[in-house]
PyMOL commands that place a pseudoatom at each C-alpha (Angstrom):
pseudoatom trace, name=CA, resn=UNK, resi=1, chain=A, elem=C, hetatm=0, pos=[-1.321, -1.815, -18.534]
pseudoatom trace, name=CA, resn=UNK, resi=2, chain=A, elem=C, hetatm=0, pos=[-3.512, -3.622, -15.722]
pseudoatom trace, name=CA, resn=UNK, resi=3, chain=A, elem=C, hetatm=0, pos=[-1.196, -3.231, -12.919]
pseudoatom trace, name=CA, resn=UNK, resi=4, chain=A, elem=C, hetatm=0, pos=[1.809, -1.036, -11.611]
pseudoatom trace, name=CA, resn=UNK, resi=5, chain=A, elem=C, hetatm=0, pos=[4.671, -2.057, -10.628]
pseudoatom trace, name=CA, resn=UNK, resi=6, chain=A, elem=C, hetatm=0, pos=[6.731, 0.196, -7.789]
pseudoatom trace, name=CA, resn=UNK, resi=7, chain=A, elem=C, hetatm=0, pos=[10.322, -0.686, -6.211]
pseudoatom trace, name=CA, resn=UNK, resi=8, chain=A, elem=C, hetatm=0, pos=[12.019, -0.194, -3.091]
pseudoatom trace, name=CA, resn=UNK, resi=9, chain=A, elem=C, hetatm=0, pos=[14.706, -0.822, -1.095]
pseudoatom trace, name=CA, resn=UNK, resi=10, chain=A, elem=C, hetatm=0, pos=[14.976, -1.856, 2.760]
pseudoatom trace, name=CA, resn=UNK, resi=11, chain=A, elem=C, hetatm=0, pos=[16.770, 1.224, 4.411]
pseudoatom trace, name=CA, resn=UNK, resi=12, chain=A, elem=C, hetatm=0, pos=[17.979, 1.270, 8.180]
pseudoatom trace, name=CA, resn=UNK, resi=13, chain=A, elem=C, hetatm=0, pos=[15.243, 3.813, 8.927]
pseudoatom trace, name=CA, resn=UNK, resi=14, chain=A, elem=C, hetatm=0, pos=[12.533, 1.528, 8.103]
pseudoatom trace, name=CA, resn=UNK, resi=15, chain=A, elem=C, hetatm=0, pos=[13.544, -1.269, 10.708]
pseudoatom trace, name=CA, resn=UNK, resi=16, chain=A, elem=C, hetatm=0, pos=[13.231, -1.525, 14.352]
pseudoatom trace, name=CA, resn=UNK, resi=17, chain=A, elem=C, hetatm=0, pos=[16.135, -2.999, 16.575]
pseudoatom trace, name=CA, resn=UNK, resi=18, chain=A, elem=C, hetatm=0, pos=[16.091, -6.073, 14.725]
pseudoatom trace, name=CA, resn=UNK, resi=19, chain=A, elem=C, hetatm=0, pos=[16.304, -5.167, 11.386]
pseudoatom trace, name=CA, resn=UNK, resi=20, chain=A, elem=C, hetatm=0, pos=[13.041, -6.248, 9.992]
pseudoatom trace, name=CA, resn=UNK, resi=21, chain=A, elem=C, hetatm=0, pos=[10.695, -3.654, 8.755]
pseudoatom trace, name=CA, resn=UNK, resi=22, chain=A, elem=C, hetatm=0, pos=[7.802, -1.723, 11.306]
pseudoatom trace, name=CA, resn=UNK, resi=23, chain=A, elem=C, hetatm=0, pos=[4.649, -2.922, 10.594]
pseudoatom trace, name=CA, resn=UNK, resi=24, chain=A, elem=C, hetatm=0, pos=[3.606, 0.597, 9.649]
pseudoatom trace, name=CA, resn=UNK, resi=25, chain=A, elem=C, hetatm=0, pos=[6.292, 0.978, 7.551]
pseudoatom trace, name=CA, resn=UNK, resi=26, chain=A, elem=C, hetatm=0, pos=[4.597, -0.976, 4.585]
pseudoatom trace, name=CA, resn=UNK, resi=27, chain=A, elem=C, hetatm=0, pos=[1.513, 1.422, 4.535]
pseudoatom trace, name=CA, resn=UNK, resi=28, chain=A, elem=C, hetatm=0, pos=[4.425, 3.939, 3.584]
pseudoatom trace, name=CA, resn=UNK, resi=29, chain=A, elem=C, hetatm=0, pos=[5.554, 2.206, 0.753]
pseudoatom trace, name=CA, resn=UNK, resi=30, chain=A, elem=C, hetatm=0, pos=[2.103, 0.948, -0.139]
pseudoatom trace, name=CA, resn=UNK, resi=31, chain=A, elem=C, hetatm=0, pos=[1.007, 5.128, -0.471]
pseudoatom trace, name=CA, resn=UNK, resi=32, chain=A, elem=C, hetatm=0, pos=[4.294, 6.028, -2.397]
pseudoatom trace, name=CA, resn=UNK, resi=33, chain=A, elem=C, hetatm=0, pos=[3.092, 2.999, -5.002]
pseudoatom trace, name=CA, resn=UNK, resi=34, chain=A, elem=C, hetatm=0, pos=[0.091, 4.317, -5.454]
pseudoatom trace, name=CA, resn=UNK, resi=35, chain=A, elem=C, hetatm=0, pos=[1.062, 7.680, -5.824]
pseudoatom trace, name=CA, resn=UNK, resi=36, chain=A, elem=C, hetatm=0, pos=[3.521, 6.459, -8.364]
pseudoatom trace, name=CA, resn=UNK, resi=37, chain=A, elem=C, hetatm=0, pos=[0.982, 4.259, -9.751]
pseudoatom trace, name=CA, resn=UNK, resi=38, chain=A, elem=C, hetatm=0, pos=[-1.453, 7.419, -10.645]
pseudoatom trace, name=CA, resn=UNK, resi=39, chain=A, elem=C, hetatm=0, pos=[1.489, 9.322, -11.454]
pseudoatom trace, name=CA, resn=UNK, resi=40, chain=A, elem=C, hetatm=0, pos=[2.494, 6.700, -14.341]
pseudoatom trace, name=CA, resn=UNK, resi=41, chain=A, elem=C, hetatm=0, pos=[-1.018, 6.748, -15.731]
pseudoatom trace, name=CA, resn=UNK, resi=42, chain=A, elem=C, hetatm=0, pos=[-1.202, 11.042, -16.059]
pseudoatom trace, name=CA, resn=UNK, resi=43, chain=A, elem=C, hetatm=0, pos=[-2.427, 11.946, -12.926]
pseudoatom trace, name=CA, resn=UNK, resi=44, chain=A, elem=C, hetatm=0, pos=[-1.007, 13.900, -10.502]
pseudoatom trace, name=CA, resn=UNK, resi=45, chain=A, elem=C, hetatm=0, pos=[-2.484, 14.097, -6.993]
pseudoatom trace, name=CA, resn=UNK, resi=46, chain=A, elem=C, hetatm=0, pos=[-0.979, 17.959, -6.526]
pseudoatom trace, name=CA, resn=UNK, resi=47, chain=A, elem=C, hetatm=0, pos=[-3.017, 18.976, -9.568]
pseudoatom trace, name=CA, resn=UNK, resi=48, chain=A, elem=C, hetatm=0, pos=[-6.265, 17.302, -8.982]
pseudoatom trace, name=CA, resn=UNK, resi=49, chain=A, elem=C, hetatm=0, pos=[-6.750, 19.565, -6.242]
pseudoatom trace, name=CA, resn=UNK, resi=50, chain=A, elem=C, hetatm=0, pos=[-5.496, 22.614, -7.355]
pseudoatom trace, name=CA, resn=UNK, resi=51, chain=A, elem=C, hetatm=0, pos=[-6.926, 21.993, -10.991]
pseudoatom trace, name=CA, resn=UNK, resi=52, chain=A, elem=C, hetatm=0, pos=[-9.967, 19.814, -10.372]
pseudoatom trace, name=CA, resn=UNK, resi=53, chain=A, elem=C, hetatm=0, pos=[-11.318, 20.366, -6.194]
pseudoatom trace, name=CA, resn=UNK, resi=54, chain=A, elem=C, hetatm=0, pos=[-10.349, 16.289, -6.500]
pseudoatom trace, name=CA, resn=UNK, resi=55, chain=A, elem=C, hetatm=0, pos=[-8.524, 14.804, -3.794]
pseudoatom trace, name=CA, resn=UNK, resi=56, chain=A, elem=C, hetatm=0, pos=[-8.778, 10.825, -2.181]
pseudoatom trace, name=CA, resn=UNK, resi=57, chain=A, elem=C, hetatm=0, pos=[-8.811, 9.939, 1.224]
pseudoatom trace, name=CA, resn=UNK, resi=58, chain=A, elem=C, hetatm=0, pos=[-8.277, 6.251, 2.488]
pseudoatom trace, name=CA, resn=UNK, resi=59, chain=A, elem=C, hetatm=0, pos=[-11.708, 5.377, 4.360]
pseudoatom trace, name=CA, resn=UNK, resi=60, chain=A, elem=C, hetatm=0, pos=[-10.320, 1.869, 4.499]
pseudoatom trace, name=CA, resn=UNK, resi=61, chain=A, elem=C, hetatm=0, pos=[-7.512, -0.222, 4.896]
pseudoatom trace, name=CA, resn=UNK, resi=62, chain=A, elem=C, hetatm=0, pos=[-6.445, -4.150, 5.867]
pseudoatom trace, name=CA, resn=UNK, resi=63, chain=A, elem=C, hetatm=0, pos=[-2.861, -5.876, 5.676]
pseudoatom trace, name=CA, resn=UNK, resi=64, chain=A, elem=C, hetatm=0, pos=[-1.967, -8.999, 5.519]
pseudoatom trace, name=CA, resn=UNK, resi=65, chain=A, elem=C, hetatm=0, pos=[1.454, -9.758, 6.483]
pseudoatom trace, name=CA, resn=UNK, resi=66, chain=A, elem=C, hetatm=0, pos=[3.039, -12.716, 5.177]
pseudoatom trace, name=CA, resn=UNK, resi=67, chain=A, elem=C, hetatm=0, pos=[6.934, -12.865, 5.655]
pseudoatom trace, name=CA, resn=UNK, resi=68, chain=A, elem=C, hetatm=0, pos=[9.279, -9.948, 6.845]
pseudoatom trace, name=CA, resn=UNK, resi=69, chain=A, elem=C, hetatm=0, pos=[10.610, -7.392, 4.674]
pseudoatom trace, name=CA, resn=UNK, resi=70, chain=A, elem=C, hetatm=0, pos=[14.453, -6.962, 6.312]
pseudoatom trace, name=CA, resn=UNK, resi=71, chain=A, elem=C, hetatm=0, pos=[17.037, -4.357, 5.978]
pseudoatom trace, name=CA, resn=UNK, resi=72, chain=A, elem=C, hetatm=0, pos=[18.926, -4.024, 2.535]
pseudoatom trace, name=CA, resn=UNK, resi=73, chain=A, elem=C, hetatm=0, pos=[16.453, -6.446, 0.806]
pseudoatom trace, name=CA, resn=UNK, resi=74, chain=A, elem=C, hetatm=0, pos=[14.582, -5.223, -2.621]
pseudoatom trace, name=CA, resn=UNK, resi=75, chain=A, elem=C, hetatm=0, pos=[10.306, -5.392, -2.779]
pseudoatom trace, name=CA, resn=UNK, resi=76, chain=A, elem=C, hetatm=0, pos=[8.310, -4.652, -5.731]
pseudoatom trace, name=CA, resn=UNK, resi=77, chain=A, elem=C, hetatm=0, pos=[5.123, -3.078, -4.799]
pseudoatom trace, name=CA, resn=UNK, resi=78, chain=A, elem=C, hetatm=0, pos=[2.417, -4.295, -7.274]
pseudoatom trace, name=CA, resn=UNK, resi=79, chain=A, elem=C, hetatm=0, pos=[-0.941, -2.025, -7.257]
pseudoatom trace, name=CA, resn=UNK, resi=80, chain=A, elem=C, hetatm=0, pos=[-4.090, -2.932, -9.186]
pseudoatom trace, name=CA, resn=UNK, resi=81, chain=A, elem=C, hetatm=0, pos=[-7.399, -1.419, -9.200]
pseudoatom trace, name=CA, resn=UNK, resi=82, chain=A, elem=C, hetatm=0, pos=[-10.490, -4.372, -8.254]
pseudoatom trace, name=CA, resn=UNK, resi=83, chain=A, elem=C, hetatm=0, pos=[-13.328, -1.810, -8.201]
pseudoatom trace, name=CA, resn=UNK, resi=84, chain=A, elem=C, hetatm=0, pos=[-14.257, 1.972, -9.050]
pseudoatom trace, name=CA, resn=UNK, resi=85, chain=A, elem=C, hetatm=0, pos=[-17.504, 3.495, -8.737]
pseudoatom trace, name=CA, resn=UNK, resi=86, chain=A, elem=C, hetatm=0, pos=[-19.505, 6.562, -7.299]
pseudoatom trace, name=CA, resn=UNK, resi=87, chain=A, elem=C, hetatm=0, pos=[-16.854, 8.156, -5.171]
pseudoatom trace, name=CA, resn=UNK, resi=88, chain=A, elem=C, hetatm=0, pos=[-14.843, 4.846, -4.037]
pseudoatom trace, name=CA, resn=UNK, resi=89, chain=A, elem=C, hetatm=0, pos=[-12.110, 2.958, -5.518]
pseudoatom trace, name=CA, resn=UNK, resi=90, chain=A, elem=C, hetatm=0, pos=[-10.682, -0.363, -4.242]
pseudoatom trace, name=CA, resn=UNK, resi=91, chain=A, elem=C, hetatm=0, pos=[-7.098, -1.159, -4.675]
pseudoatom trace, name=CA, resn=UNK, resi=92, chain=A, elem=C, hetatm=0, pos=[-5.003, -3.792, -3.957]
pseudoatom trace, name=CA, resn=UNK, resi=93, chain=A, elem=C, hetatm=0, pos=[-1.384, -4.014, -3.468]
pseudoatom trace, name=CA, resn=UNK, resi=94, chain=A, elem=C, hetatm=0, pos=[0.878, -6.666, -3.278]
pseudoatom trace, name=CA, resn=UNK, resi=95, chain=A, elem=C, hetatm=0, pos=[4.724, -6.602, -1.216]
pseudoatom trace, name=CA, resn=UNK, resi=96, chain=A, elem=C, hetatm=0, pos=[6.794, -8.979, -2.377]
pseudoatom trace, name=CA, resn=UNK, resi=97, chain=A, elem=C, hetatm=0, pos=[10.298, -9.364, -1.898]
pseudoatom trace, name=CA, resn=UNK, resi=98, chain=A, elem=C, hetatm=0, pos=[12.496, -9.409, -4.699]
pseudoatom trace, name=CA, resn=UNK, resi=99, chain=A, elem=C, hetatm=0, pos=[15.476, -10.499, -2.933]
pseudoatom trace, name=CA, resn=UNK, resi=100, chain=A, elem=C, hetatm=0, pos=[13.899, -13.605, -2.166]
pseudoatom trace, name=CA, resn=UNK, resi=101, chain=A, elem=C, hetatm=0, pos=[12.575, -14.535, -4.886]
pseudoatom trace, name=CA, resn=UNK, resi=102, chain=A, elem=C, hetatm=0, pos=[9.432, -12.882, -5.399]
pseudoatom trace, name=CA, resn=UNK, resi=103, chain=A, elem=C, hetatm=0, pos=[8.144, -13.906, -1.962]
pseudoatom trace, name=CA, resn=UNK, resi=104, chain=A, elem=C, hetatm=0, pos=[4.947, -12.137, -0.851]
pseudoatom trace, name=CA, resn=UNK, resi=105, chain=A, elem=C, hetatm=0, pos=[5.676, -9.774, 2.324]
pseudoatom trace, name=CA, resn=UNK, resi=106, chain=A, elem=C, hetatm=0, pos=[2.686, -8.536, 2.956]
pseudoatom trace, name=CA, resn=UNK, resi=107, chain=A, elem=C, hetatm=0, pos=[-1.136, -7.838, 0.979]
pseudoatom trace, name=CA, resn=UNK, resi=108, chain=A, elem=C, hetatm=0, pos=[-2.441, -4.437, 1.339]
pseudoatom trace, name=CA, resn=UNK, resi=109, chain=A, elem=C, hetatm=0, pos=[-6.407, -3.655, 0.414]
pseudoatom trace, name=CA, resn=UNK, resi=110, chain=A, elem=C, hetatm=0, pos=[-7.345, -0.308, 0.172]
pseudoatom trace, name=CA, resn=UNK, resi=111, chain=A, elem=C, hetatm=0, pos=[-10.621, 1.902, -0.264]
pseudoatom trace, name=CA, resn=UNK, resi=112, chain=A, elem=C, hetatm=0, pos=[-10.155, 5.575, -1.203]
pseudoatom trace, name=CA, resn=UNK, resi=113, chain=A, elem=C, hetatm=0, pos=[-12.898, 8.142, -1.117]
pseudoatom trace, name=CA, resn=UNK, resi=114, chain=A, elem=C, hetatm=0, pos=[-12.669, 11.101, -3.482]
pseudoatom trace, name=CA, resn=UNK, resi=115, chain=A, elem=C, hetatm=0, pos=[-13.763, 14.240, -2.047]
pseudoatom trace, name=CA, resn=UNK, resi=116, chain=A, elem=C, hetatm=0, pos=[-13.747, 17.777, -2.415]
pseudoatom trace, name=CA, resn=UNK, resi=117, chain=A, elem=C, hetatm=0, pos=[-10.617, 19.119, -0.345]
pseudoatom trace, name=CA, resn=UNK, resi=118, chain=A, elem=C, hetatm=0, pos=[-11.905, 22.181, 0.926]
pseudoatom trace, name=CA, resn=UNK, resi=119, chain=A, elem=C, hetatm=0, pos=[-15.164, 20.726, 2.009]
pseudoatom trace, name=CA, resn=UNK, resi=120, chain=A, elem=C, hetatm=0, pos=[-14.270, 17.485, 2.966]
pseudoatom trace, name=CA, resn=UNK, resi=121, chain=A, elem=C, hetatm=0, pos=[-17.849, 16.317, 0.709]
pseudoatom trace, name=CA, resn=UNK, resi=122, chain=A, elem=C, hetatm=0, pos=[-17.606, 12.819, -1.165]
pseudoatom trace, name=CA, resn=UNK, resi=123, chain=A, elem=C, hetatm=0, pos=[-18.181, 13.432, -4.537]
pseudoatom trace, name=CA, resn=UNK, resi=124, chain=A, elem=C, hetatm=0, pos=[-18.607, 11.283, -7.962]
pseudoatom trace, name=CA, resn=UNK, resi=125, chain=A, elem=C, hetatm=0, pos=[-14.957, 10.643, -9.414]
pseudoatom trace, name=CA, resn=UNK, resi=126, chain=A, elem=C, hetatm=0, pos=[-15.119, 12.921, -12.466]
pseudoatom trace, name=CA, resn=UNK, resi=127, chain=A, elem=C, hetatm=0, pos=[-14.868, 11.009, -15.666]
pseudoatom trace, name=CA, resn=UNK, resi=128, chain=A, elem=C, hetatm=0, pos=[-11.691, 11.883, -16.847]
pseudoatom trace, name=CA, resn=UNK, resi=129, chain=A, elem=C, hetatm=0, pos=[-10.291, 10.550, -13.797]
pseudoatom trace, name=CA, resn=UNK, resi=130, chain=A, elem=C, hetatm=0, pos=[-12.295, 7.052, -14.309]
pseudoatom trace, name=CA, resn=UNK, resi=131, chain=A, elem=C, hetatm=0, pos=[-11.059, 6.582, -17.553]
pseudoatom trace, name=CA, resn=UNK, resi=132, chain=A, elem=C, hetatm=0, pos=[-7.422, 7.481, -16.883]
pseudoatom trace, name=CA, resn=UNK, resi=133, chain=A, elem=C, hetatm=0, pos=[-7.896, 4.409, -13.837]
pseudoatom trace, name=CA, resn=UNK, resi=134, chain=A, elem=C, hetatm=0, pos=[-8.948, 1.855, -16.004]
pseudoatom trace, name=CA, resn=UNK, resi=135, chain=A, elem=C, hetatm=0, pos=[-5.193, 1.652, -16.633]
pseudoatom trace, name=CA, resn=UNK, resi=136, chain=A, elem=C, hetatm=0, pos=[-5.042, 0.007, -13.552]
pseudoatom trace, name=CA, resn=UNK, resi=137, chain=A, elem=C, hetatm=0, pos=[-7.807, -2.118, -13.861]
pseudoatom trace, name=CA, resn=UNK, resi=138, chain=A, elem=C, hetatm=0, pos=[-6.799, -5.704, -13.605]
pseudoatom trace, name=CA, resn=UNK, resi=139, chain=A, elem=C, hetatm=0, pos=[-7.777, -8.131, -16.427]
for i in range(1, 139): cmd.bond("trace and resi %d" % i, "trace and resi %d" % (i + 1))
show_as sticks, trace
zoom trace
């Protein structure tokens, strides 16, 4: 596996008036992928924290919209990991719209921090976690 592959559909609540998806919206769907994304490789964000004191944080984030997601339409959210190391990884995650053909909506590049929840302290992703992420590791 060297990337995930998440899909949604365009519901009423996601739209404004016009019936093209809020620009926040797609950081929404971009966090449920990657949730998914971990999920599908063993990991589940609940139990790194109550198991493990792991938990990530997004320190950064830049989209890239391309072409409007609209109400009722399919996307496939694609997440692959460019870069882990220390306490960062870099992700990126690709919107595209299946109803149209596989039409890129939007580009989403993400940095997560891991950190200790209860302290809030970056620490070194532990290496069980690293080697269960290389699943996502594009190729």
């Amino acid at each position: 596996m060297s990337a995930h592959h998440c899909q949604f559909r365009i519901y009423y609540e996601d739209t404004d008036a016009g019936g093209i998806v809020y620009h926040a919206r797609y950081l929404g769907f971009a966090e449920r992928a990657r949730a998914e994304a971990l999920r599908s490789l063993g990991i589940n964000i609940g139990d790194m924290e109550v198991q493990d004191g792991v938990g990530f944080v997004v320190r950064q984030i830049g989209v890239r919209y391309h072409t409007p997601l609209r109400l009722d339409e399919r996307m496939n959210v694609e997440t692959v990991l460019h870069h882990a190391a220390g306490a960062r990884l870099k992700l990126r995650q690709v919107i595209t719209n299946l109803s149209r053909d596989g039409q890129v909506a939007a580009v989403i590049d993400v940095e997560l921090a891991c950190l200790n929840p209860d302290s809030l302290v970056p620490m070194r992703l532990p290496t069980f976690y690293q080697e269960r992420l290389a699943g996502l590791k594009e190729k």
